[in-house]
C-alpha positions as CSV (number, residue, x, y, z in Angstrom):
1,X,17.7,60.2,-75.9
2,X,14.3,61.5,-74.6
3,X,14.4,64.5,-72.0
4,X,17.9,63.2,-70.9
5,X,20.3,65.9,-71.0
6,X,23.1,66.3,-73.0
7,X,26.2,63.7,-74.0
8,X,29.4,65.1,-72.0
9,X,32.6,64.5,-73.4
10,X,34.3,61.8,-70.8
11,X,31.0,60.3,-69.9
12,X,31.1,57.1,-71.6
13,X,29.2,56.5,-74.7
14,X,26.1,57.9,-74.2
15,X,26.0,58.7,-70.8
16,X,24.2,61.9,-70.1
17,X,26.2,65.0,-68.1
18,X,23.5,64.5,-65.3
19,X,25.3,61.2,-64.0
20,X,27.9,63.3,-62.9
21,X,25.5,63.6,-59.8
22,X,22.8,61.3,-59.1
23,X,20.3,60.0,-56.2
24,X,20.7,56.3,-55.5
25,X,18.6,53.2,-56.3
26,X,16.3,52.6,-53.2
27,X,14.4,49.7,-52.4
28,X,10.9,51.4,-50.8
29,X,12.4,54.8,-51.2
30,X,12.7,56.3,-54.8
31,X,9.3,55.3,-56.2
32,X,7.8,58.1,-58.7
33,X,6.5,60.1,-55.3
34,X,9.7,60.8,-54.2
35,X,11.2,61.1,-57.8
36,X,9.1,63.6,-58.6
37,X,9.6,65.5,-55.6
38,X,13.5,65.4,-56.0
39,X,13.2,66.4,-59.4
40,X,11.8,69.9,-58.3
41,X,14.3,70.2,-55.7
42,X,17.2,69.7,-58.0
43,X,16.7,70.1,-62.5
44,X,20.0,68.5,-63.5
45,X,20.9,65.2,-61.2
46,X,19.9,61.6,-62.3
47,X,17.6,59.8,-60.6
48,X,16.9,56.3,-60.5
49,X,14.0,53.6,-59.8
50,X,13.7,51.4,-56.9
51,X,14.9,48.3,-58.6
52,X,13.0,46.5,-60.4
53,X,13.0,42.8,-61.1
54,X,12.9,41.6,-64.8
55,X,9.8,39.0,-64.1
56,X,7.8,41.9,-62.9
57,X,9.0,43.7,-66.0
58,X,7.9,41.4,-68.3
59,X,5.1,39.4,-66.6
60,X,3.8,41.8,-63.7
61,X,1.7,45.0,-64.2
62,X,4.1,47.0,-65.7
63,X,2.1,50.0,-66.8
64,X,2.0,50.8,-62.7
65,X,5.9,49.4,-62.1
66,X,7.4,51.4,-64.8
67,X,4.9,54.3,-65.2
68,X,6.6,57.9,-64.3
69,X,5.6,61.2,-64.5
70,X,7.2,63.8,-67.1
71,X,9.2,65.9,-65.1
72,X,11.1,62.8,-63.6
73,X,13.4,63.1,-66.1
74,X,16.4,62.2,-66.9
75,X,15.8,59.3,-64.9
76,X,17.1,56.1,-64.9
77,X,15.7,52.3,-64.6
78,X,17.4,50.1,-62.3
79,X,16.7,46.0,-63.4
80,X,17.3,43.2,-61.4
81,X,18.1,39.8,-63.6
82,X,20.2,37.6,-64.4
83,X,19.0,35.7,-67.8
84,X,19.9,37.9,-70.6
85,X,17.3,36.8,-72.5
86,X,14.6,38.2,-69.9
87,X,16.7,41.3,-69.3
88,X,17.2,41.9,-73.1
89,X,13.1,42.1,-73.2
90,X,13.0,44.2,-70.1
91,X,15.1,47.2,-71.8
92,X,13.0,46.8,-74.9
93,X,10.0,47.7,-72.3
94,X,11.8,50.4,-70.1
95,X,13.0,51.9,-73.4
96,X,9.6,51.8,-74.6
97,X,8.2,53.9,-71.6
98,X,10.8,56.6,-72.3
99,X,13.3,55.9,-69.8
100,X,16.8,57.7,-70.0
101,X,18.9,54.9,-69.2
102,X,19.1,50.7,-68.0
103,X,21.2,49.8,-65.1
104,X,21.8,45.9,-64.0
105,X,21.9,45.7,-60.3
106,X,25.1,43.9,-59.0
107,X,25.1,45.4,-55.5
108,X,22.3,44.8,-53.6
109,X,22.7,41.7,-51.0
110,X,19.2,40.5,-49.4
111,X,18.2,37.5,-49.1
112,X,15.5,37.6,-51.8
113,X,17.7,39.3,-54.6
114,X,20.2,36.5,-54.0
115,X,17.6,33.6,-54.0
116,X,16.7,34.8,-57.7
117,X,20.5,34.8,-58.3
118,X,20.8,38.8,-58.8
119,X,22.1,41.2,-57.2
120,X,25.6,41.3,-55.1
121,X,26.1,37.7,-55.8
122,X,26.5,38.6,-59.3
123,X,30.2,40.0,-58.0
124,X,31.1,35.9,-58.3
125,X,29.8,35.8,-61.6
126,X,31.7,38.5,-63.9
127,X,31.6,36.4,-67.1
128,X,27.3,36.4,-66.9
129,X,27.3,40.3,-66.4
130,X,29.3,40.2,-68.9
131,X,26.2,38.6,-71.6
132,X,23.9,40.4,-69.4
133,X,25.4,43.3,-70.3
134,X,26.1,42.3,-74.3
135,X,22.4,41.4,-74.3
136,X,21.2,44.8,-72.7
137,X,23.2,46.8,-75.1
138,X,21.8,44.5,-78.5
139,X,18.7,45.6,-77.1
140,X,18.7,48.9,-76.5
141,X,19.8,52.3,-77.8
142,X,19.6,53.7,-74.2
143,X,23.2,53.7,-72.0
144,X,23.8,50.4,-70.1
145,X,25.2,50.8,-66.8
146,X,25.9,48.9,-63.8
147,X,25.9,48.8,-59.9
148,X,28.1,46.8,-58.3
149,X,30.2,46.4,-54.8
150,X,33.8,46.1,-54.7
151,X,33.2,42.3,-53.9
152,X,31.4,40.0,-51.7
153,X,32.4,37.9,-48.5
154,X,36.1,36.6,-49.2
155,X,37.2,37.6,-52.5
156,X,39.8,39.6,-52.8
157,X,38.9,43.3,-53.7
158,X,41.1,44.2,-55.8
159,X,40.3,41.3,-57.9
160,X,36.8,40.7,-57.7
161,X,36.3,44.7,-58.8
162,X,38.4,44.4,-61.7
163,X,37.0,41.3,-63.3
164,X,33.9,42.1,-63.2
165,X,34.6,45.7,-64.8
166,X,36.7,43.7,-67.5
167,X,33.8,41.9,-68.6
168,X,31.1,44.2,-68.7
169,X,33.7,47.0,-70.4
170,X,34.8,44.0,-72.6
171,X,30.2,43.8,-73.1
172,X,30.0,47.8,-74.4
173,X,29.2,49.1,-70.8
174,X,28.6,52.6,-70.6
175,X,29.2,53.2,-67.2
176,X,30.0,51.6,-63.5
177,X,28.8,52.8,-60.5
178,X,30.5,51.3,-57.6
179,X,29.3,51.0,-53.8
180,X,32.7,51.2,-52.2
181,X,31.8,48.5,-50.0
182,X,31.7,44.7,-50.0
183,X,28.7,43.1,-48.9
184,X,28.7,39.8,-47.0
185,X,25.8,37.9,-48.2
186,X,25.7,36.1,-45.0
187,X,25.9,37.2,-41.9
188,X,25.1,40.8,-42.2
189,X,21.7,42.2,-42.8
190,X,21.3,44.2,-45.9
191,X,21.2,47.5,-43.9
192,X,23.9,46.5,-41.7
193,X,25.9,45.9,-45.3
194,X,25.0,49.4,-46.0
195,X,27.1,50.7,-42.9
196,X,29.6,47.5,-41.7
197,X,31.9,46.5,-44.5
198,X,34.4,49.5,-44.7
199,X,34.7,52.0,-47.3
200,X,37.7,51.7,-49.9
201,X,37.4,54.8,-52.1
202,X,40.5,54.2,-53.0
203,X,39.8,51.1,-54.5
204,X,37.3,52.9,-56.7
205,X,39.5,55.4,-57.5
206,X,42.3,53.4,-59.2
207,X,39.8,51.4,-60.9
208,X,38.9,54.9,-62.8
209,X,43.3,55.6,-63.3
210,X,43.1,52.1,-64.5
211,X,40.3,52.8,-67.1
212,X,40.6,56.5,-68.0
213,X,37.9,55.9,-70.7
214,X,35.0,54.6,-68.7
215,X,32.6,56.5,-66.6
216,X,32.8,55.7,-63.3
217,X,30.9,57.2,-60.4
218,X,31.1,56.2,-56.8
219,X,28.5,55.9,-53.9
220,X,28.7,54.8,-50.0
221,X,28.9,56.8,-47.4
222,X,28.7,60.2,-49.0
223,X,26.7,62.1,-46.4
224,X,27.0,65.7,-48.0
225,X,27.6,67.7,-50.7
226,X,31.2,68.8,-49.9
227,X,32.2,65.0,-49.6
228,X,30.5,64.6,-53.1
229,X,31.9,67.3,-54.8
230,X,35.6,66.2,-53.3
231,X,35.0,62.7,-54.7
232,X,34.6,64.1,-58.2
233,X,38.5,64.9,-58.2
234,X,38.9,60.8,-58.6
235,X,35.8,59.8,-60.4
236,X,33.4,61.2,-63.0
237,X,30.3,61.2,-60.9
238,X,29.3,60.8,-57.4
239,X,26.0,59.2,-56.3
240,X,24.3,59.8,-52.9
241,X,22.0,57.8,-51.3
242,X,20.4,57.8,-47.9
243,X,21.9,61.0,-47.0
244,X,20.0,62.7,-50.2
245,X,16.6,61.1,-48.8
246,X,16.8,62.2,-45.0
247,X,17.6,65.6,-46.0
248,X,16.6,65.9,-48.9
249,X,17.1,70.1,-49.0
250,X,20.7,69.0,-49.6
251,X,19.7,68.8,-53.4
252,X,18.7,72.5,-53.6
253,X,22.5,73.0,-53.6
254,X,23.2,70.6,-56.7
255,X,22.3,72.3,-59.8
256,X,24.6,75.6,-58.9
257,X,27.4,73.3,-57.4
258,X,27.7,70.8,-59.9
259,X,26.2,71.6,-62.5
260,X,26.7,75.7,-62.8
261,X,23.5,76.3,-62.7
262,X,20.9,78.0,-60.4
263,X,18.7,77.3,-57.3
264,X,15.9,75.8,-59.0
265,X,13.9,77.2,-56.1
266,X,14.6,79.6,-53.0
267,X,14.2,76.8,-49.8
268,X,12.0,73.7,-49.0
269,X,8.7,75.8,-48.0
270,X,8.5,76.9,-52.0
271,X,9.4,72.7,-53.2
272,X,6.5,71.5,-51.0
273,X,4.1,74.5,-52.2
274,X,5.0,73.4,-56.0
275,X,4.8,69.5,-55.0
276,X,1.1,70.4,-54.0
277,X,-0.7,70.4,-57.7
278,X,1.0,67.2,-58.1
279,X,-0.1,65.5,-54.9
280,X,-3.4,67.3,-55.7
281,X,-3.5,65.5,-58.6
282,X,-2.5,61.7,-57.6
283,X,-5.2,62.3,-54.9
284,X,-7.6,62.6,-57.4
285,X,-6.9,59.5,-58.4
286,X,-6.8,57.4,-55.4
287,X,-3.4,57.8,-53.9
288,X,-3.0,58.1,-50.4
289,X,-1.4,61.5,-48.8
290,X,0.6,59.4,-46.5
291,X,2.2,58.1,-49.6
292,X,3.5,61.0,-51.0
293,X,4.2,62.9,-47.5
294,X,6.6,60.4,-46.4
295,X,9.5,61.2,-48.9
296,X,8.8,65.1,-47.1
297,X,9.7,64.1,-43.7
298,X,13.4,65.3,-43.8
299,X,12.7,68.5,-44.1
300,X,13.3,71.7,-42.3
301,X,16.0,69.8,-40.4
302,X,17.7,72.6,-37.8
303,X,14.6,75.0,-37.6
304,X,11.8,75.2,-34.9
305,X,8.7,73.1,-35.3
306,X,10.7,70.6,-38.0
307,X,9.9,67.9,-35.3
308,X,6.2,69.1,-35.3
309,X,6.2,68.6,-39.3
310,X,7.2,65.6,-39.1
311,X,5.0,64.2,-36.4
312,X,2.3,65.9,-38.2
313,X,2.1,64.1,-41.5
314,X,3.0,60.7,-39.7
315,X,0.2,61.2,-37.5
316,X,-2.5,62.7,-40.1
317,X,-1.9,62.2,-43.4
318,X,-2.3,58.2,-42.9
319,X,-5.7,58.9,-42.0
320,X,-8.6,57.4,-44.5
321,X,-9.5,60.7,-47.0
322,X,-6.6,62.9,-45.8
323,X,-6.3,66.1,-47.9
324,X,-3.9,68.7,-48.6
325,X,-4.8,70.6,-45.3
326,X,-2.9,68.3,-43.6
327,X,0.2,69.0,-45.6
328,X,-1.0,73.1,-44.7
329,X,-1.0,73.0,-41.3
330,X,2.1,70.7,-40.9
331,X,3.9,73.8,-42.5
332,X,2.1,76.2,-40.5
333,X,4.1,74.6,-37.0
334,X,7.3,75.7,-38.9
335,X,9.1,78.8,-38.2
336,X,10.3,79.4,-41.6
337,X,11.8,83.0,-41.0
338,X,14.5,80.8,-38.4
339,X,18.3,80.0,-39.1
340,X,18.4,76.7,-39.2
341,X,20.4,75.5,-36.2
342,X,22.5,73.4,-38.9
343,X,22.9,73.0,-42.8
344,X,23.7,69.8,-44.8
345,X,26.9,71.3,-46.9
């Protein structure tokens, strides 16, 4: 497995040691900017694509869709499909481009995932996942995992959760993550299915009693580091979404406490001075500032001037032929020697 960390005992077949704490699939969100900035905040989690769809996979301009940089890694690509055909041909590309891992999305509820019959709506369908899954695996030598809910509109929980893991495990999954929410594909928006249905970690957790052999990790609602590290008690990895991306120094704590690691470096100030060369770099090439700056707007939550940061690179670094200065003098309204008024734990 290239650059992906090492097999840990209990982690499914094949699953890497760095899924025991990972950054969430987001659409808009984790594109190779923000990966890449993660990646210097914390060494050891797994990160994943923004999801990709197996027609842009195979048909669409894949060298920019599935192009990363080095240091991403490990890092994970996150399909959307339903024909196993076109997803078995997708993971023959993504393995191709040196990615660390496959995951089928089964979780995510808009409007346009469902009207390409992916996504959440997959929950009704456990016996497809299943040959989606089958198909992924004849593929592939890289781990096949999945991202479900615990159901969708009526079904029962319970049920819905545990067919749909029968089927894949029954495929050669090597891992579940599960959002521990349903989502109601009508009705509710999909950010209001982000925050609406209710939270049953219980659920998730007797789905791992139930399968002792099966990595499962567990996201929703997990909006620090102490309520991910209590989760790994039940399950064998935790993954953390939005709250990673807003304040994103809460990843500076990861490698030292889950991983036993260290500090990869001493506070946000020194990740954006080493995020620089890179941006330096994609400018070079044509990429806007605004489009890297905008996963750095979280930071410095609690000390003085974080507000003037942020309004800073909104404000400037959209502007035609913005430069690193911007990025300079944003920092300079920060008063880095402050205590923050509050942490994320």
């Amino acid at each position: 497995m290239q650059a992906g960390g090492t097999t840990v005992e209990g982690y499914g077949r094949g699953i890497t040691g760095a899924a025991r704490y990972s950054v969430a699939p987001m659409m808009d969100w984790t594109d190779t900017h923000c990966r890449v900035f993660h990646r210097i905040l914390t060494r050891r989690a797994l990160l994943y694509t923004e999801m990709v769809t197996t027609g842009a996979v195979i048909h669409g301009p894949r060298a920019r869709l599935l192009a990363h940089h080095a240091s991403e890694h490990p890092v994970a690509l996150q399909l959307g499909g339903s024909d196993p055909a076109d997803l078995a041909e997708a993971a023959r590309i993504a393995e191709g481009f040196g990615y660390d891992e496959v995951n089928l999305n089964c979780g995510c509820p808009s409007d346009r995932v469902q009207n390409g019959r992916f996504g959440a709506c997959l929950m009704r369908e456990p016996e497809l996942v299943g040959r989606c899954v089958a198909a992924l695996k004849a593929a592939t030598r890289l781990p096949v995992t999945v991202k479900c809910r615990i159901g969708v509109d009526d079904q029962d929980p319970r049920l819905a959760l545990e067919a749909l893991v029968a089927a894949v495990v029954a495929a050669g999954v090597d891992g579940v993550i599960v959002h521990a929410r349903k989502a109601w594909l009508q009705g509710l928006s999909p950010k209001e299915n982000r925050d609406v249905p209710p939270l049953d970690y219980g659920l998730v957790h007797a789905l791992k009693r139930g399968h002792p052999e099966l990595f499962v990790a567990i996201n929703g609602g997990i909006a620090d580091n102490a309520a991910a590290a209590s989760q790994l008690a039940a399950v064998d990895g935790v993954m953390v979404g939005r709250a990673a991306y807003h304040t994103p120094e809460m990843l500076l704590d990861v490698d030292a406490r889950f991983f036993g690691g260290q500090r990869p470096v001493p506070d946000a100030a020194a990740a954006v001075a080493l995020y620089m060369p890179y941006m330096a770099g994609r400018l070079e090439t044509g990429v806007r500032l605004h489009d890297m700056t905008r996963h750095l707007l979280g930071l410095f939550t609690g000390l003085p001037g974080a507000r003037a940061w942020r309004r800073h690179l909104a404000t400037e670094a959209v502007k035609p032929g913005a430069g690193l200065d911007v990025v300079r003098d944003a920092l300079a309204k920060v008063d880095l020697r402050a205590e923050p008024v509050e942490r994320a734990a």
